[in-house]
Each structure stands twice: as structure tokens, then as C-alpha cells.
VOTI-160602 format. One record per residue: residue number from 0; y, x, z of N, C-alpha, C in turn. Coordinates in nm, 3 decimals, decimal comma, padded with zeros to 5 digits. Layout:
<atoms>
@resi NUM&n_c2 Y&n_c1 X&n_c3 Z&ca_c2 Y&ca_c1 X&ca_c3 Z&c_c2 Y&c_c1 X&c_c3 Z
...
</atoms>
This chain:
<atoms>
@resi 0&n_c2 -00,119&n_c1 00,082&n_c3 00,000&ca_c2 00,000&ca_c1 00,000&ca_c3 00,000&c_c2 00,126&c_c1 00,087&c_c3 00,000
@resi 1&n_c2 00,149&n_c1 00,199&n_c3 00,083&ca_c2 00,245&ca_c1 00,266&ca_c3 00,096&c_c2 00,248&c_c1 00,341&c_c3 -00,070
@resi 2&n_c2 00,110&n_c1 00,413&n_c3 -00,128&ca_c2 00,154&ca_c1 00,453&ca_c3 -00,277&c_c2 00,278&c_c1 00,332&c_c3 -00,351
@resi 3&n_c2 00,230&n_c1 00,185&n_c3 -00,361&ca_c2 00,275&ca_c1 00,086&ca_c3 -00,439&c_c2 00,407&c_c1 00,085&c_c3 -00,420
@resi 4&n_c2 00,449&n_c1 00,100&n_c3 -00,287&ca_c2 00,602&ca_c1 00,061&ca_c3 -00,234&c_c2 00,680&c_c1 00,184&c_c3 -00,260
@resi 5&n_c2 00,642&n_c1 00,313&n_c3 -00,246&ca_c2 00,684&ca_c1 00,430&ca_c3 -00,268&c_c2 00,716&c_c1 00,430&c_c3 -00,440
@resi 6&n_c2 00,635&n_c1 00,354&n_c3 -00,574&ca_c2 00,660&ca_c1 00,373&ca_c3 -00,634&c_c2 00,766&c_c1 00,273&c_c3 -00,743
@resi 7&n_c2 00,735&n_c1 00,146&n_c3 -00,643&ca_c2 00,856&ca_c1 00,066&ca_c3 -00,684&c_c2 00,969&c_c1 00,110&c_c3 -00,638
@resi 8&n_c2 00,992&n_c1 00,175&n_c3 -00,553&ca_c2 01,157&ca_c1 00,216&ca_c3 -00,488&c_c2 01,157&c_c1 00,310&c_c3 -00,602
@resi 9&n_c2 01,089&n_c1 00,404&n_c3 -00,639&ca_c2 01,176&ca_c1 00,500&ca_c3 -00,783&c_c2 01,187&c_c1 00,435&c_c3 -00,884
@resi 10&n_c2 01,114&n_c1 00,338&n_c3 -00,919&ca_c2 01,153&ca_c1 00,209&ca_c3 -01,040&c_c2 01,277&c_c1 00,145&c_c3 -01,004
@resi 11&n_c2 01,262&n_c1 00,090&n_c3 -00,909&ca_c2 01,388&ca_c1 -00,010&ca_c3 -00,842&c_c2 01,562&c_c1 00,108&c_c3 -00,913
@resi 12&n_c2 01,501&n_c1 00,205&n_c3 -00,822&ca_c2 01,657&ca_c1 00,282&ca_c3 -00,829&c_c2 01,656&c_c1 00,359&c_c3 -00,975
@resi 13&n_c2 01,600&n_c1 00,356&n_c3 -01,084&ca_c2 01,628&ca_c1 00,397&ca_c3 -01,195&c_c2 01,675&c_c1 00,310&c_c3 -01,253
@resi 14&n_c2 01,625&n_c1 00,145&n_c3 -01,246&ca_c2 01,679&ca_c1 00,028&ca_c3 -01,278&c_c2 01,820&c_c1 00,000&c_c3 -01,213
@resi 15&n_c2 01,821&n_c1 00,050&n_c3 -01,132&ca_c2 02,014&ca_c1 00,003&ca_c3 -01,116&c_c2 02,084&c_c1 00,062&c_c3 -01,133
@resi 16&n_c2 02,054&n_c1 00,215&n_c3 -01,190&ca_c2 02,161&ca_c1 00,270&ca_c3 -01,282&c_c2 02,178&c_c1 00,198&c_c3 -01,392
@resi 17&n_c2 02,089&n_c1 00,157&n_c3 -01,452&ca_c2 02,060&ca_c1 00,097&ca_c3 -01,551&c_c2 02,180&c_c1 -00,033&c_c3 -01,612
@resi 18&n_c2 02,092&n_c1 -00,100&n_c3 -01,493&ca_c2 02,167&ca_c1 -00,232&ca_c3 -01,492&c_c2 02,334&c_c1 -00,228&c_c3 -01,422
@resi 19&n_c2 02,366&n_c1 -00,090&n_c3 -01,371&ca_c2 02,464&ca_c1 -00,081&ca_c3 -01,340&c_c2 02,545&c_c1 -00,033&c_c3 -01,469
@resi 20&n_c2 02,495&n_c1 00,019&n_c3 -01,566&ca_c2 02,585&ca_c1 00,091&ca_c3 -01,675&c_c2 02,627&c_c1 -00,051&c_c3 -01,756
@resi 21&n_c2 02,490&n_c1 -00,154&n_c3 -01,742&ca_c2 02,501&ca_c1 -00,275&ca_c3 -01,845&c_c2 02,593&c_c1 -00,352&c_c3 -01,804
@resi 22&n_c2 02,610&n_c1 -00,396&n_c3 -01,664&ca_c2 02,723&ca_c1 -00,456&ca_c3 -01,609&c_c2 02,888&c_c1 -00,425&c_c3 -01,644
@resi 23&n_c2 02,850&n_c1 -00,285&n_c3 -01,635&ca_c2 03,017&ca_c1 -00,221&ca_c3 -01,663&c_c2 03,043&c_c1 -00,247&c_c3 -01,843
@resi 24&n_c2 02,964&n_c1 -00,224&n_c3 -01,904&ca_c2 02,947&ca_c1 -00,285&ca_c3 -02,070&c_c2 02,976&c_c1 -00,421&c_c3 -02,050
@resi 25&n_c2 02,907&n_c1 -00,531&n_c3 -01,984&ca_c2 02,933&ca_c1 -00,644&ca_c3 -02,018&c_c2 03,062&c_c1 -00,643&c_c3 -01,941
@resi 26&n_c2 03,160&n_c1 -00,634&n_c3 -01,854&ca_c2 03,274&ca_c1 -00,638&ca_c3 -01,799&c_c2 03,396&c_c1 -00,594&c_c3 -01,893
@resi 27&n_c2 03,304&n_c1 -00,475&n_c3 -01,943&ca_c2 03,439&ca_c1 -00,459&ca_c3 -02,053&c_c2 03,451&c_c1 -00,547&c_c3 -02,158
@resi 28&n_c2 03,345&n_c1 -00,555&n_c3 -02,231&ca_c2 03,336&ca_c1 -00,672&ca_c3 -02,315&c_c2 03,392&c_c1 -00,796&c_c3 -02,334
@resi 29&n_c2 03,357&n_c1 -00,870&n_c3 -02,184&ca_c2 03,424&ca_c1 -00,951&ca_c3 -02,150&c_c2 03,629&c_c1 -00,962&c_c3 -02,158
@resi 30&n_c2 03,639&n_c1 -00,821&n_c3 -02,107&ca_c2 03,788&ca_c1 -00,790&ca_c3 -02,083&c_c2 03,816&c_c1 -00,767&c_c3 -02,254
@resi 31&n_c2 03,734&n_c1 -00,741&n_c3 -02,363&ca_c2 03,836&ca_c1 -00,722&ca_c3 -02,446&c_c2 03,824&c_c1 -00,826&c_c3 -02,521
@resi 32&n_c2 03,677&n_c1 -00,944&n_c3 -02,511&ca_c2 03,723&ca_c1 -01,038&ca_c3 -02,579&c_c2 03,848&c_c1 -01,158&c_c3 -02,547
@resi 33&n_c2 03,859&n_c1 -01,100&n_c3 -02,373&ca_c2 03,995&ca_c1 -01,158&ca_c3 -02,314&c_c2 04,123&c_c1 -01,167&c_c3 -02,349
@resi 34&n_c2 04,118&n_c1 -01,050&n_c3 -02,372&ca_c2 04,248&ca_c1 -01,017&ca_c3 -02,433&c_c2 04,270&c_c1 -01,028&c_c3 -02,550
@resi 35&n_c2 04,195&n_c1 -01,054&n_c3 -02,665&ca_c2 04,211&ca_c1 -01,100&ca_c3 -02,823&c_c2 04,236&c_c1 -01,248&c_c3 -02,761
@resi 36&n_c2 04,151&n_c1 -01,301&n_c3 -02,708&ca_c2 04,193&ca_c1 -01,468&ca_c3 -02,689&c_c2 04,332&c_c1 -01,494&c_c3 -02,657
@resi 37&n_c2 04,415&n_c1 -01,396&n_c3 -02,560&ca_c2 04,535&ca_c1 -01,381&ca_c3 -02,523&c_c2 04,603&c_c1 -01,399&c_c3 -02,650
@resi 38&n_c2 04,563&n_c1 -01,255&n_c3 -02,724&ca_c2 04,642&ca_c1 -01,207&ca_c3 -02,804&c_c2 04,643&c_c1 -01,355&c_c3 -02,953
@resi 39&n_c2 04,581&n_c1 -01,386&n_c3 -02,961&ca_c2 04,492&ca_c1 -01,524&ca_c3 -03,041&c_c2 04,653&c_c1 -01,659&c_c3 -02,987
@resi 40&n_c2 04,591&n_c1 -01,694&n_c3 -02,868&ca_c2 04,680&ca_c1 -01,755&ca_c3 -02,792&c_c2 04,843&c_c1 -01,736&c_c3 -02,845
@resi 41&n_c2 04,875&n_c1 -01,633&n_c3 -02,804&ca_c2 05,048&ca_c1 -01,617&ca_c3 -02,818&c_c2 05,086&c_c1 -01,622&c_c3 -02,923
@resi 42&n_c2 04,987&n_c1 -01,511&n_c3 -03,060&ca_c2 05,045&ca_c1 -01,611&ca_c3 -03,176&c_c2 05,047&c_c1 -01,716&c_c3 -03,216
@resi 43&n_c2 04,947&n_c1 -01,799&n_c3 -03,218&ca_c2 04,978&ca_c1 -01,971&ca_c3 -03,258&c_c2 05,097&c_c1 -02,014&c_c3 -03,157
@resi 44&n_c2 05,166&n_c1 -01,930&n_c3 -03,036&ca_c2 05,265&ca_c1 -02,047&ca_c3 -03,029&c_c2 05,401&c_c1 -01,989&c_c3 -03,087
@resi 45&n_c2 05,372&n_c1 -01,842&n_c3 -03,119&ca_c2 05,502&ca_c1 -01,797&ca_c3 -03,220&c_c2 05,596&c_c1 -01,755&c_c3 -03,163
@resi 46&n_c2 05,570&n_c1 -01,705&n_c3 -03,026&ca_c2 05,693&ca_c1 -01,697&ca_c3 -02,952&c_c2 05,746&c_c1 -01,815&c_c3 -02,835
@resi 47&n_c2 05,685&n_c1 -01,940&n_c3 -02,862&ca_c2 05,760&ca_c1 -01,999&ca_c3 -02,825&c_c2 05,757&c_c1 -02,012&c_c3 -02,620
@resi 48&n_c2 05,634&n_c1 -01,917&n_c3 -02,583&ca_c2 05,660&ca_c1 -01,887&ca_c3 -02,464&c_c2 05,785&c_c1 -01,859&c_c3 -02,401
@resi 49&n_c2 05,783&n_c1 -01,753&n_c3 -02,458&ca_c2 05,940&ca_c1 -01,661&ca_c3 -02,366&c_c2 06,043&c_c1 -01,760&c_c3 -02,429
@resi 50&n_c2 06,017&n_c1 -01,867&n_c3 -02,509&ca_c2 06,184&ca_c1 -01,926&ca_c3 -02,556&c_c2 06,228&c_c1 -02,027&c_c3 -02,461
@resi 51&n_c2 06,123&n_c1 -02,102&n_c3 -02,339&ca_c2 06,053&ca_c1 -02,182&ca_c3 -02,278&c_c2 06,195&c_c1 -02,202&c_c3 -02,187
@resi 52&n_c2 06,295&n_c1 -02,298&n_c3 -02,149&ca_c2 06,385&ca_c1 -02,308&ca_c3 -02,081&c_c2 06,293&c_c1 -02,320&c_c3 -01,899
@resi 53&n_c2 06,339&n_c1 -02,182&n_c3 -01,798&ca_c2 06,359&ca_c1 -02,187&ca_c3 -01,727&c_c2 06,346&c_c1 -02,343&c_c3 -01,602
@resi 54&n_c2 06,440&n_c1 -02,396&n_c3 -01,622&ca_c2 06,467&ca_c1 -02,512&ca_c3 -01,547&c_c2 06,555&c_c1 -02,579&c_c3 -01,637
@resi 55&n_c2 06,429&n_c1 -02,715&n_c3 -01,701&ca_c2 06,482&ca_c1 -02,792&ca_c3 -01,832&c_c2 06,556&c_c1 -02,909&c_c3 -01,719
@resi 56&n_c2 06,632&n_c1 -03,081&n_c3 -01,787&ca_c2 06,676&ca_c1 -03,215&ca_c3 -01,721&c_c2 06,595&c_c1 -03,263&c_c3 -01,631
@resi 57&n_c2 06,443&n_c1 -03,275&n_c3 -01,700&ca_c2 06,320&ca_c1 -03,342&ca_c3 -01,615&c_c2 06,285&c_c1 -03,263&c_c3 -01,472
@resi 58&n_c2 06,289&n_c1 -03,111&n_c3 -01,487&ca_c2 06,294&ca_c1 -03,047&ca_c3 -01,368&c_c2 06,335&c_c1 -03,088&c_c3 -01,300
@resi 59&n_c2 06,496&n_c1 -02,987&n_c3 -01,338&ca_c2 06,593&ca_c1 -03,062&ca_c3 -01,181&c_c2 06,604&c_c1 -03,150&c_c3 -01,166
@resi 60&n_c2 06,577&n_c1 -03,273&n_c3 -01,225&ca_c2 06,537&ca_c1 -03,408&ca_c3 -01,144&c_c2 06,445&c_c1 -03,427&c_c3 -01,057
@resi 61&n_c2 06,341&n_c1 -03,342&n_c3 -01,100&ca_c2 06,229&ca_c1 -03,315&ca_c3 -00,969&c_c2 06,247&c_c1 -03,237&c_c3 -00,860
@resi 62&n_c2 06,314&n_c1 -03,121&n_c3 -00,849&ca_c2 06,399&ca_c1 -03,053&ca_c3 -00,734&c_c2 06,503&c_c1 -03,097&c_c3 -00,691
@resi 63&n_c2 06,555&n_c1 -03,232&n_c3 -00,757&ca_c2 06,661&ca_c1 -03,272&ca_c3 -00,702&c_c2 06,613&c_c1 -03,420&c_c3 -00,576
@resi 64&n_c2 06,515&n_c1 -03,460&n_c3 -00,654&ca_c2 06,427&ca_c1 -03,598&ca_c3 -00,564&c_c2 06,330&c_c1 -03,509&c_c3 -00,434
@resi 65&n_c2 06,291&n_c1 -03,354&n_c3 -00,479&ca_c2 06,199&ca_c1 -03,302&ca_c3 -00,355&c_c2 06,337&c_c1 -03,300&c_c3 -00,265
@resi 66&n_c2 06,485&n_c1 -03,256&n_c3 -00,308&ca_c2 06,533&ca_c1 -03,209&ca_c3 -00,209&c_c2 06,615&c_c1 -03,365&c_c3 -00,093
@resi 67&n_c2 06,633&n_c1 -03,440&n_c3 -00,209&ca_c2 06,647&ca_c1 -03,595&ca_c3 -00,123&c_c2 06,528&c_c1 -03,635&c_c3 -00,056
@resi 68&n_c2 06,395&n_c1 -03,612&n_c3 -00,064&ca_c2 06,267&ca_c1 -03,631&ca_c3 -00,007&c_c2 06,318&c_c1 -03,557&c_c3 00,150
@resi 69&n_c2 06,340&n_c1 -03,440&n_c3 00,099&ca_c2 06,339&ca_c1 -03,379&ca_c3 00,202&c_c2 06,452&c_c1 -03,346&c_c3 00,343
@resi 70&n_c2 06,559&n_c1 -03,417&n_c3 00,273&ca_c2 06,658&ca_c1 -03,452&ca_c3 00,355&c_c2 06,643&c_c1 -03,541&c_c3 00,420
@resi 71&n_c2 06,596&n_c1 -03,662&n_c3 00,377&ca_c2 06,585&ca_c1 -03,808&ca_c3 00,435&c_c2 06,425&c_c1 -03,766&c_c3 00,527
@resi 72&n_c2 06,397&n_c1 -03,675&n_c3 00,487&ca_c2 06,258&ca_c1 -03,693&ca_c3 00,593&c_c2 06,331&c_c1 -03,604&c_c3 00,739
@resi 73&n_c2 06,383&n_c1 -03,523&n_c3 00,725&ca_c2 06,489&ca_c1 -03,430&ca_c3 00,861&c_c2 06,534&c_c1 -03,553&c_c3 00,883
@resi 74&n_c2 06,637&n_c1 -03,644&n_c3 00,801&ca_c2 06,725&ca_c1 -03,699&ca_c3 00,916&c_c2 06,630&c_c1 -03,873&c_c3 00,933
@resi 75&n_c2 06,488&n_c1 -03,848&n_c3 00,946&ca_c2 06,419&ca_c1 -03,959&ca_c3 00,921&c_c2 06,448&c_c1 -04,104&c_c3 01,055
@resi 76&n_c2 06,472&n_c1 -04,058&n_c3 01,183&ca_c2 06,490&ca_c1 -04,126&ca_c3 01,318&c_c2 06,619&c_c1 -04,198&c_c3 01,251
@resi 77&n_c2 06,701&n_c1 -04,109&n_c3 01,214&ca_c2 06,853&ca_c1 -04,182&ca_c3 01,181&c_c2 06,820&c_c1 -04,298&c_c3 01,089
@resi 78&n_c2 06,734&n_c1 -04,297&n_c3 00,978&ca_c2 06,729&ca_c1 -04,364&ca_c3 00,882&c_c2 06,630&c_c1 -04,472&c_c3 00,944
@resi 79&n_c2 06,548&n_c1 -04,462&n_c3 01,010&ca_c2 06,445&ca_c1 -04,534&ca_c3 01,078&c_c2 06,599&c_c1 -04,648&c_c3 01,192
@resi 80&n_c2 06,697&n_c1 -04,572&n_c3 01,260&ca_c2 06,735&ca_c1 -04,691&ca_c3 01,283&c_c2 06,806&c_c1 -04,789&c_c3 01,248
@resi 81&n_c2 06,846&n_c1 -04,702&n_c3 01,112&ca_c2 06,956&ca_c1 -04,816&ca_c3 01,023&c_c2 06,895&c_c1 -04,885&c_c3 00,987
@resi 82&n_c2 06,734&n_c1 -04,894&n_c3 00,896&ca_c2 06,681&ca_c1 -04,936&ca_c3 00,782&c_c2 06,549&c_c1 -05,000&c_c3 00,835
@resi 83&n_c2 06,501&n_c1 -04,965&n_c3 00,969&ca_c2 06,338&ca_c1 -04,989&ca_c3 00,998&c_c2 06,228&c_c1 -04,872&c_c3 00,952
@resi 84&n_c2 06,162&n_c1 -04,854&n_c3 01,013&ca_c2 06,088&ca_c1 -04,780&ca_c3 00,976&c_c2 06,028&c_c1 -04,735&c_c3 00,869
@resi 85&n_c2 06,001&n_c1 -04,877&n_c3 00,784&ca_c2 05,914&ca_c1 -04,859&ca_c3 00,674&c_c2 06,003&c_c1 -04,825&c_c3 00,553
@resi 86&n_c2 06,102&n_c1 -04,909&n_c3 00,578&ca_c2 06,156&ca_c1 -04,857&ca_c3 00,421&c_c2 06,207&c_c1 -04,698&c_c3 00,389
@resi 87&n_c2 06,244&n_c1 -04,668&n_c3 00,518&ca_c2 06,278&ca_c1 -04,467&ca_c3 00,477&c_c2 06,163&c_c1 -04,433&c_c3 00,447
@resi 88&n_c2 06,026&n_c1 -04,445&n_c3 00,452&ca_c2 05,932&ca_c1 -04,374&ca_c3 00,461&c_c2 05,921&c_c1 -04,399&c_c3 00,287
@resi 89&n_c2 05,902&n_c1 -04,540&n_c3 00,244&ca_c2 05,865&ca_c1 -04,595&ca_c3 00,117&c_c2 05,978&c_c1 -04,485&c_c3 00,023
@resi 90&n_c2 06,053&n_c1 -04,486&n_c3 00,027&ca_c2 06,158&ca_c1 -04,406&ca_c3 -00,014&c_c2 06,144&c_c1 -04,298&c_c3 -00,006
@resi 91&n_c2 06,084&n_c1 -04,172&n_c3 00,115&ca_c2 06,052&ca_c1 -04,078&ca_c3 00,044&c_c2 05,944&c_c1 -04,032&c_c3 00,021
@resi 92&n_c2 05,873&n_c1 -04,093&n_c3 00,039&ca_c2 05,724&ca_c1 -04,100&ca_c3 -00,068&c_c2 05,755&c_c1 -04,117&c_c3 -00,183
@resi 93&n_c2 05,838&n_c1 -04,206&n_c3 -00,244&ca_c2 05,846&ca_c1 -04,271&ca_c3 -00,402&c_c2 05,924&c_c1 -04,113&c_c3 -00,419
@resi 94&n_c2 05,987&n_c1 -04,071&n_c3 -00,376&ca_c2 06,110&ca_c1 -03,979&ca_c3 -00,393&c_c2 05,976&c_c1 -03,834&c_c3 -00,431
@resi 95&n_c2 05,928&n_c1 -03,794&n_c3 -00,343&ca_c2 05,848&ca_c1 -03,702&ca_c3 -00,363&c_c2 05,742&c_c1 -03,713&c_c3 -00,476
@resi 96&n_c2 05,724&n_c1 -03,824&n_c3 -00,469&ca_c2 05,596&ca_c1 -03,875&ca_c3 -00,595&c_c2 05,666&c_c1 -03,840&c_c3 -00,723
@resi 97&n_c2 05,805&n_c1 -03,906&n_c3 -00,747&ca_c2 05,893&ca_c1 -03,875&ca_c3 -00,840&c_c2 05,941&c_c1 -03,727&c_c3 -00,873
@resi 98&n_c2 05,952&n_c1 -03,654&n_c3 -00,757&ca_c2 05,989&ca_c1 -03,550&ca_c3 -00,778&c_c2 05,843&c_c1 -03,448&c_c3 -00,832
@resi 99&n_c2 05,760&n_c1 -03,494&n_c3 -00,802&ca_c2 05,609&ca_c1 -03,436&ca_c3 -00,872&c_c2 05,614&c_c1 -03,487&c_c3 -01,047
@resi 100&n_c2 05,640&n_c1 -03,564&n_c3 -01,008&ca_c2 05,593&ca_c1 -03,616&ca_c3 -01,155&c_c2 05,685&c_c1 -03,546&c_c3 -01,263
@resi 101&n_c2 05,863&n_c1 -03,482&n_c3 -01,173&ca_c2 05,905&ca_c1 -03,441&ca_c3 -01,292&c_c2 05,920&c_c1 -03,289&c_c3 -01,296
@resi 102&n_c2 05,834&n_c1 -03,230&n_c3 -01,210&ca_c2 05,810&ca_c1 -03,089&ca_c3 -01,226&c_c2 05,697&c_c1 -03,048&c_c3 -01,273
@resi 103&n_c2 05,600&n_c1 -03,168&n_c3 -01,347&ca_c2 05,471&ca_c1 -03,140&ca_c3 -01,401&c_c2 05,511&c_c1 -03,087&c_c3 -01,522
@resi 104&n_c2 05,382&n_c1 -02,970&n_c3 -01,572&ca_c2 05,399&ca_c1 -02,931&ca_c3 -01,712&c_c2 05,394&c_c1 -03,052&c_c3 -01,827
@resi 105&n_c2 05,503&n_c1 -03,015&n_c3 -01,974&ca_c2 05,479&ca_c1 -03,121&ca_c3 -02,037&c_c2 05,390&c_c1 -03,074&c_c3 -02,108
</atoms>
């Protein structure tokens, strides 16, 4: 038994150089068909990445409703006693929901 085990451990460890060289092959591989897909990618849009406005109307409408979300939720007690409870809350939920919806990619 000890011959058998003695001679799979020098099999074993010749095999993971092995499979260690194949790994690093398939990794690269992987990495360069990555990067043609990239490269694939950016031309069909022609540029039009980097032309991509920053912070377009629909945005700051969405940073503008997170930041009313988020005001009315700080001064929420105040608004809770003018209005009742429920309706500040309905308000900035809708407000935040809104403000998601307009910072999603188009």
C-alpha cells in the first residue's frame, strides 16, 4: 500500500505543474479574448462613450428628488406634525422611488 501512495504523490505533483501551466494558458486566453470583446464593444459605439453627458435633465431630477427625499426625511417629526404621519412618509418614498427611476441607465 505504501509503494501505491508513494507513487501517486509523484504523479499527483507532476500533474500540477501541468495543470498549473494550463490554467495560466487558459487565464490568458480568457484575458485576451476579453479584451477584443472590449475592443469589439467600443467600436460599434464610435466613440460615443466618452461623448456621454456627465449629469444629463433626467439625472438631476433624480438627485434633485433623492435630495428632497432626504430633507423631508431629517426634518420628518416637523412634517409628521403639520401633515400626519402618513402623508410625509408617502411623499418621500414616491420622492425616492422617483429619484431612482431618474438616475437609471437609459
Amino acid at each position: 500500500m505504501d509503494e501505491h501512495e508513494e507513487f501517486s504523490l509523484t504523479l499527483e505533483r507532476q500533474n500540477l505543474k501541468w495543470l498549473y501551466q494550463a490554467n495560466l494558458e487558459y487565464i490568458s486566453e480568457n484575458q485576451t479574448v476579453s479584451n477584443l470583446d472590449n475592443l469589439i464593444a467600443h467600436g460599434s459605439l464610435k466613440g460615443s462613450i466618452f461623448r456621454m453627458k456627465v449629469l444629463s435633465a433626467s439625472r438631476l431630477r433624480g438627485v434633485g428628488c433623492f435630495t428632497f427625499a432626504g430633507l423631508a426625511y431629517a426634518n420628518l417629526s416637523t412634517l409628521s406634525l403639520m401633515f400626519g404621519p402618513t402623508l410625509p412618509m408617502i411623499g418621500i418614498v414616491s420622492a425616492a422611488i422617483f429619484g431612482a427611476r431618474g438616475l437609471k441607465e437609459q
